[in-house]
C-alpha positions as CSV (number, residue, x, y, z in Angstrom):
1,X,0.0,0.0,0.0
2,X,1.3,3.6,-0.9
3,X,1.1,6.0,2.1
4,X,-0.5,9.0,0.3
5,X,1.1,12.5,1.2
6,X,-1.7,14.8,2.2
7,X,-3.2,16.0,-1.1
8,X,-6.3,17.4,-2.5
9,X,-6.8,16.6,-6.4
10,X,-9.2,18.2,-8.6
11,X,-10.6,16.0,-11.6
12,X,-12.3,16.7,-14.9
13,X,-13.6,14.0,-17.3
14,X,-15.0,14.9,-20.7
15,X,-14.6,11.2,-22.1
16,X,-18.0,11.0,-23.5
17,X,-21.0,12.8,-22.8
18,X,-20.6,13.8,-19.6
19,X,-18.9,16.3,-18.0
20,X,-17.4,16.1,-14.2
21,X,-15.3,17.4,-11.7
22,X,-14.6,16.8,-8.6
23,X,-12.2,17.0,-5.8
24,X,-10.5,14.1,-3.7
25,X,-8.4,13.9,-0.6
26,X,-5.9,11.9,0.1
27,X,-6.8,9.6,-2.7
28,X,-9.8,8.6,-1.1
29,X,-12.2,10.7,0.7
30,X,-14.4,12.1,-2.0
31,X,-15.0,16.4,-0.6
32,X,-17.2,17.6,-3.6
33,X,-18.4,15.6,-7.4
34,X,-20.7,17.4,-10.2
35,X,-21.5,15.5,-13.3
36,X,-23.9,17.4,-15.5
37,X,-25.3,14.8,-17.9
38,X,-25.9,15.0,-21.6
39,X,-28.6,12.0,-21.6
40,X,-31.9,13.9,-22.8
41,X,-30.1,15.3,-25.7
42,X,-28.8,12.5,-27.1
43,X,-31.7,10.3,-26.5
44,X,-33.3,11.6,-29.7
45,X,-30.2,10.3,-31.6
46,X,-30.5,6.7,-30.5
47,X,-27.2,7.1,-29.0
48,X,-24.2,9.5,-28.3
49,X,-23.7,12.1,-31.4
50,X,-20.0,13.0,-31.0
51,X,-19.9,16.6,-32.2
52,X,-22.6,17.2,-29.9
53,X,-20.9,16.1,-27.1
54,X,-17.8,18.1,-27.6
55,X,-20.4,21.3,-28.1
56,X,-21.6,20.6,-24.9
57,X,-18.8,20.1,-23.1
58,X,-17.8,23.4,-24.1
59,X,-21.1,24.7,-22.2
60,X,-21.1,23.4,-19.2
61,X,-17.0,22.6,-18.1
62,X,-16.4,25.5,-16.4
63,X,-19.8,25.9,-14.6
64,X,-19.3,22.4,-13.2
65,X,-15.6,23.2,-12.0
66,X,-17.0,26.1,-10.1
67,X,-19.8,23.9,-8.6
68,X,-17.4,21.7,-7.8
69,X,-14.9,23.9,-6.2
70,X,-17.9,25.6,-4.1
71,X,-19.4,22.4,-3.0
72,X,-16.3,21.3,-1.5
73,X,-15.6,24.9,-0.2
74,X,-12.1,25.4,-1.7
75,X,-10.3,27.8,-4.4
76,X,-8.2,26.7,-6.7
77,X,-4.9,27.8,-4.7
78,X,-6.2,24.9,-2.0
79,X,-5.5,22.2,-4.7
80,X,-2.5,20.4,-5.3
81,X,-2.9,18.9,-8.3
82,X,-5.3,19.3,-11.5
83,X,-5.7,15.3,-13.2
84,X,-8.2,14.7,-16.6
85,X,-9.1,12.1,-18.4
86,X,-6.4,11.8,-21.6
87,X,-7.9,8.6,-23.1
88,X,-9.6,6.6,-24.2
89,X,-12.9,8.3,-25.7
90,X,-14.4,10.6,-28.1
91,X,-11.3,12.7,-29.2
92,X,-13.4,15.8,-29.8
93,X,-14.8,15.3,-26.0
94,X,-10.9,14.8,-24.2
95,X,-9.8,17.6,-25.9
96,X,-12.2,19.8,-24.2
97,X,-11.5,17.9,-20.8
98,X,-7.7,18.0,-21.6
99,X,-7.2,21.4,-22.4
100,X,-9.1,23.1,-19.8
101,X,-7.0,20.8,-17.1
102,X,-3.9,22.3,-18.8
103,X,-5.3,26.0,-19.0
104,X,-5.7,25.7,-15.3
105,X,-2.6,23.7,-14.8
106,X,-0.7,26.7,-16.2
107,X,-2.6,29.5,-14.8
108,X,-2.2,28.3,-11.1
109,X,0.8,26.8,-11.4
110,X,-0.6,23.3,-10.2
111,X,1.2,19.9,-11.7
112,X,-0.8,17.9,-14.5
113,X,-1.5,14.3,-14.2
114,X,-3.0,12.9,-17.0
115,X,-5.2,10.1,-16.5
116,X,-6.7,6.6,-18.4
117,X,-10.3,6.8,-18.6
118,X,-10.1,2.6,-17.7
119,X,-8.2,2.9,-14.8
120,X,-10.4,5.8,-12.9
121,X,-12.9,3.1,-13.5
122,X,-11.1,0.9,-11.6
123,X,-10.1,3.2,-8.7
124,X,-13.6,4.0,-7.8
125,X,-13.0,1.5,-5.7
126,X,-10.9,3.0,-3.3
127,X,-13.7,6.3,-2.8
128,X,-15.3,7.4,-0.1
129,X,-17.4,10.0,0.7
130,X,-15.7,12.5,3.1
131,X,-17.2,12.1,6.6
132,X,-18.5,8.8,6.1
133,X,-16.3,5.7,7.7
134,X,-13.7,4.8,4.9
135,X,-14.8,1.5,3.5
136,X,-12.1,-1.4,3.4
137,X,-9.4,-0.7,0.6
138,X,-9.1,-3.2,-1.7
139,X,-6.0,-5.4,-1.6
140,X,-3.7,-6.8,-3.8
141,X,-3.7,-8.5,-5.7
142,X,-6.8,-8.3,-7.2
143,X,-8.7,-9.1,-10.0
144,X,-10.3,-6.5,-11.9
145,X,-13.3,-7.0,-14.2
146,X,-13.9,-3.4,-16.8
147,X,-17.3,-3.6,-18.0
148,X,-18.5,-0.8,-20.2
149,X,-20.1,0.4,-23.5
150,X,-16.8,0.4,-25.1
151,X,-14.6,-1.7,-23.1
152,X,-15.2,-5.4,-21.2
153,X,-11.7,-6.7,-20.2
154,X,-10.3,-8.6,-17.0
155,X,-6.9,-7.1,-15.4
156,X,-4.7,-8.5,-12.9
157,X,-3.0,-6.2,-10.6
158,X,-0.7,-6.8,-8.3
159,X,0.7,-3.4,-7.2
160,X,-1.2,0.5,-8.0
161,X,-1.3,1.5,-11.2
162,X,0.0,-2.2,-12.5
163,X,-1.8,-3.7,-14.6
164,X,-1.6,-6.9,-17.2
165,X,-4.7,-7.2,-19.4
166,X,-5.8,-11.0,-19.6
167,X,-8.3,-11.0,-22.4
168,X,-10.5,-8.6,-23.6
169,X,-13.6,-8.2,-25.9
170,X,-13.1,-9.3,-29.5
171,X,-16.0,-7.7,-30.9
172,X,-19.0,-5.7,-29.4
173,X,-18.2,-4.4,-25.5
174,X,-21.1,-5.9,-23.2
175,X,-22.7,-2.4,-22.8
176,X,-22.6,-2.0,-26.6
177,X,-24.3,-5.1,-27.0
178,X,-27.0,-3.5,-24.4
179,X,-27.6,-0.7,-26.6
180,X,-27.6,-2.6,-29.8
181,X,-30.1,-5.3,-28.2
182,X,-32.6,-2.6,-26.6
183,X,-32.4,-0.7,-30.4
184,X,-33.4,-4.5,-32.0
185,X,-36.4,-4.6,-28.8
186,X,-37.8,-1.2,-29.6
187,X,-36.4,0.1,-25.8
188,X,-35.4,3.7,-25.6
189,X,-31.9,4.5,-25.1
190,X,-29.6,4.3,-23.0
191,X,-29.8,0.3,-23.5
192,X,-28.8,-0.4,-19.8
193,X,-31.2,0.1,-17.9
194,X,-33.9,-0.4,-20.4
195,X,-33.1,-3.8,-21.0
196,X,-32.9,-4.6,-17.0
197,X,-36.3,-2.4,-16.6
198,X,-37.7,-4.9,-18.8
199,X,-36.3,-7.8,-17.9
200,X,-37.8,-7.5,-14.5
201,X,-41.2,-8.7,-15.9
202,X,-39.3,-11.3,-18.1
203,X,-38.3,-15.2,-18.0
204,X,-34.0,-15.5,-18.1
205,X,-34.9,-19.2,-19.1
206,X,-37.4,-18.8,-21.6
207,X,-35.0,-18.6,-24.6
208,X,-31.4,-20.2,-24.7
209,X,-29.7,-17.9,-26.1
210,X,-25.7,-18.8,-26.4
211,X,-22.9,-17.9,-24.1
212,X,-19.3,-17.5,-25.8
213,X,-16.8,-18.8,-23.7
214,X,-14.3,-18.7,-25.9
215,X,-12.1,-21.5,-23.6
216,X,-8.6,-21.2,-23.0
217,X,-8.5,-17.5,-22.8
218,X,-10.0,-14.9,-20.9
219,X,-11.6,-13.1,-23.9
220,X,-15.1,-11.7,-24.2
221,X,-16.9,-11.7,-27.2
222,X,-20.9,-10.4,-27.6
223,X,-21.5,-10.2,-31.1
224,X,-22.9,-13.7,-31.5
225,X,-25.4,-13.2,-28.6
226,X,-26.7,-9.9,-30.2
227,X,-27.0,-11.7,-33.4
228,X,-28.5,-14.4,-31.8
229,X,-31.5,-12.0,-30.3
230,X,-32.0,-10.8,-33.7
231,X,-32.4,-13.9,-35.3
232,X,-34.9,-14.5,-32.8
233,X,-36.7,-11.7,-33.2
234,X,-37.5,-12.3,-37.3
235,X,-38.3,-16.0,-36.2
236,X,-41.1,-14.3,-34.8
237,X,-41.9,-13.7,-38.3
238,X,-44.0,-9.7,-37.4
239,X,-46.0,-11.2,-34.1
240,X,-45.5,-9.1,-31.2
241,X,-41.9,-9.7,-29.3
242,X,-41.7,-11.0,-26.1
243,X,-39.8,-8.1,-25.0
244,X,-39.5,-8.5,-21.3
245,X,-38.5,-12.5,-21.9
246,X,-36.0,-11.6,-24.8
247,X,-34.4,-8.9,-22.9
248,X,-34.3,-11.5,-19.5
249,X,-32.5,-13.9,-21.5
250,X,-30.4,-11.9,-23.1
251,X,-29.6,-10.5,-19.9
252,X,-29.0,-13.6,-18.0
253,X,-26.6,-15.2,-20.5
254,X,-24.2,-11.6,-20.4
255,X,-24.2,-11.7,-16.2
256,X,-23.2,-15.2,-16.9
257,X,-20.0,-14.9,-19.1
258,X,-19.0,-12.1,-17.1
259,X,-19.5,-13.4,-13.7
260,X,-18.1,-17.1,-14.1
261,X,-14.8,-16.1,-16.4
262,X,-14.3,-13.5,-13.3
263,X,-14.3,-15.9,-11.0
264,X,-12.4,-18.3,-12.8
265,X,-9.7,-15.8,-13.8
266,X,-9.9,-14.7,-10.0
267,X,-9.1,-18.9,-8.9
268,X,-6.4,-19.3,-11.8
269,X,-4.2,-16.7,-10.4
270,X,-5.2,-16.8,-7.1
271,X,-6.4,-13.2,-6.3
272,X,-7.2,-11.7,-2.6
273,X,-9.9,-9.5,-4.2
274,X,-12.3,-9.1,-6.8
275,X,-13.3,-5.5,-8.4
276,X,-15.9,-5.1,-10.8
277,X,-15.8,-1.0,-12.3
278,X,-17.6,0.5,-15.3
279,X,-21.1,1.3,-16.4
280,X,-22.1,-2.2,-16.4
281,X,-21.3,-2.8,-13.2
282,X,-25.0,-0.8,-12.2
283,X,-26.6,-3.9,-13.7
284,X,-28.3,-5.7,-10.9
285,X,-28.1,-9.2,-11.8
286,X,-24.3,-8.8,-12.2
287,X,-23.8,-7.1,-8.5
288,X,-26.3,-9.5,-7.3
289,X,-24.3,-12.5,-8.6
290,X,-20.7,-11.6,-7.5
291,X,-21.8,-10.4,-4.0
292,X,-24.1,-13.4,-3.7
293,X,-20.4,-15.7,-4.3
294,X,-18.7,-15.9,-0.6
295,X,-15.5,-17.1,-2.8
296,X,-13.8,-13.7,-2.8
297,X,-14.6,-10.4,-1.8
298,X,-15.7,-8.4,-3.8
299,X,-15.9,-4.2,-4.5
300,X,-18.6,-2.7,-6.6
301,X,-18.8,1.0,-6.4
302,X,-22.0,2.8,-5.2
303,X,-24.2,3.4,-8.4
304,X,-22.9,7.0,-8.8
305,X,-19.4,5.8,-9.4
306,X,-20.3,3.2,-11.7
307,X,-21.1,5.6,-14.9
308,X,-18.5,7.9,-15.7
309,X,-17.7,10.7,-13.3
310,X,-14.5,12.8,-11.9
311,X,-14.3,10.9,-8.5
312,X,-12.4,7.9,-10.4
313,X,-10.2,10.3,-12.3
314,X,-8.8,12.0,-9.5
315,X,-8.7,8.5,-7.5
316,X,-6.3,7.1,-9.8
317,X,-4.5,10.7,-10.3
318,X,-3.6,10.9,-6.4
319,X,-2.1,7.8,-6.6
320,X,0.1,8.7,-10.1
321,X,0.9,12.2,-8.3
322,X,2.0,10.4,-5.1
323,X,4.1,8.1,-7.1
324,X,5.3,11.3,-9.4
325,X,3.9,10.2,-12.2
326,X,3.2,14.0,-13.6
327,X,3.1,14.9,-17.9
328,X,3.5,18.2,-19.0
329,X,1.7,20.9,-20.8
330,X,2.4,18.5,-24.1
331,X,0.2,15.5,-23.5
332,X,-1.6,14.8,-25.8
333,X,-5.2,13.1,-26.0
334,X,-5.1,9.2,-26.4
335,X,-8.5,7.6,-27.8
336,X,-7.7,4.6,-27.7
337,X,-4.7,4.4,-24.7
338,X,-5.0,0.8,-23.5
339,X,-3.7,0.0,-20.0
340,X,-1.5,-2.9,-20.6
């Protein structure tokens, strides 16, 4: 464990469509977080329009730093340390995100930690709220499971910031798939938490839909499921869909894959720890499996920490600044900066 020198860190993330700042002590307690979301305008698009994004961006970045800042009841000259999001995402979102952290990096004369969008992710594990007991820090080392619209991957880590990727997804990401597969069952977006909403009312058993375990690696792959659904659907040949059982199914055979080649990744290299991070991990069947498993213990953040926010980002930058890992003005944005 890394004894972190007393530190307040102020984060901004502009990965994709929202934007966030917020402030962290001591890599932990959590003083202040604004996330103002984008949702309801790109609802009418089916899904995130990426020009859009970076508009809004634009709009709101600096209103939410100032929230921020107020909420936690701090100035700028009581930070440390400015950290963003450099990668990956939509480039014309991080540069936004990016250049604002430098802008402010420069005028205070604050150091710059540039930070990967995957690993804040994983180190909203370690917040807290400030005033609340700390919860247990996880230990290594640990298995970490990245489940996302544009990223499912396992990573073994056995010290901060180290991380070997095991497998990954070798098509569609398992929140893509949630998206596509709400789009083929006429549920509004975002695909999430429509296709849970309706899978409430549905039967996981009443089609067997396949699970791709692709054995002897710990790769993901989704694409055959989603085709699989939609195959399903023309069967139907223009009767009306069995939504809430289609989605249930579909649903059920995801939390599987995920769940079991977690674990089994977790036995094989004989982990302390399991952490499950990304804006899958709201999806209550998956929490409900892994904390249901008394194998390993396990750390889901709160539901506000699953979907993209600042807390993460300035997580994982008070560890990178307490281990001096700093960038200059020159950093660059990385879209698709993987963590291995």
């Amino acid at each position: 464990m890394i004894d972190l020198p007393p530190a307040r860190i102020l984060a901004i993330e502009t990965s994709c469509d929202e934007t966030a700042a917020a402030v962290i002590e001591n890599g932990r307690a959590l003083l202040a977080s604004t996330v103002a979301s984008q949702m309801d305008i790109h609802a009418r698009y089916g899904g995130v329009y990426p020009e859009v994004a970076a508009r809004q961006h634009v709009l709101s970045i600096l209103p939410v730093i100032e929230q921020t800042l107020a909420q936690a009841h701090l100035a700028l000259s009581d930070i440390n340390a400015i950290a963003a999001t450099r990668g990956p995402g939509l480039a014309g979102s991080l540069v936004v995100g990016l250049n604002v952290a430098k802008g402010l990096a420069l005028g205070a004369g604050l150091p710059l930690v540039g930070v990967n969008h995957l690993e804040g992710h994983i180190y909203s594990a370690w917040v807290y709220n400030d005033g609340e007991p700390p919860a247990p820090e996880p230990q290594f080392p640990l298995m970490a499971l990245l489940v996302s619209g544009g990223h499912t991957e396992l990573n073994l880590m056995d010290a901060h910031l180290s991380y070997k990727r095991l497998g990954a997804t070798l098509d569609d990401a398992a929140g893509e798939a949630f998206d596509k597969v709400a789009r083929l069952l006429g549920l509004p977006y975002p695909g999430g938490p429509s296709v849970q909403k309706a899978a409430e009312e549905g039967d996981p058993t009443a089609f067997k839909f396949p699970r791709a375990w692709l054995e002897g690696t710990w790769n993901f792959s989704f694409s055959g499921l989603k085709t699989a659904v939609l195959k399903e659907s023309k069967r139907l040949d223009g009767r009306p869909l069995p939504v809430a059982d289609l989605a249930a199914s579909f649903q059920a055979a995801v939390v599987d894959v995920l769940f079991n080649k977690t674990l089994n990744a977790a036995r094989e290299f004989n982990v302390r720890q399991i952490v499950v991070g990304g804006g899958v991990s709201s999806n209550k069947p998956l929490r409900d499996a892994f904390l249901a498993q008394a194998e390993f213990p396990v750390n889901i953040p709160r539901l506000s920490l699953c979907t993209d926010n600042a807390a993460m980002i300035a997580a994982a930058g008070s560890f990178r600044y307490a281990l001096g890992h700093t960038d200059g003005l020159e950093i660059d944005i990385l879209p698709t900066w993987p963590l291995s």
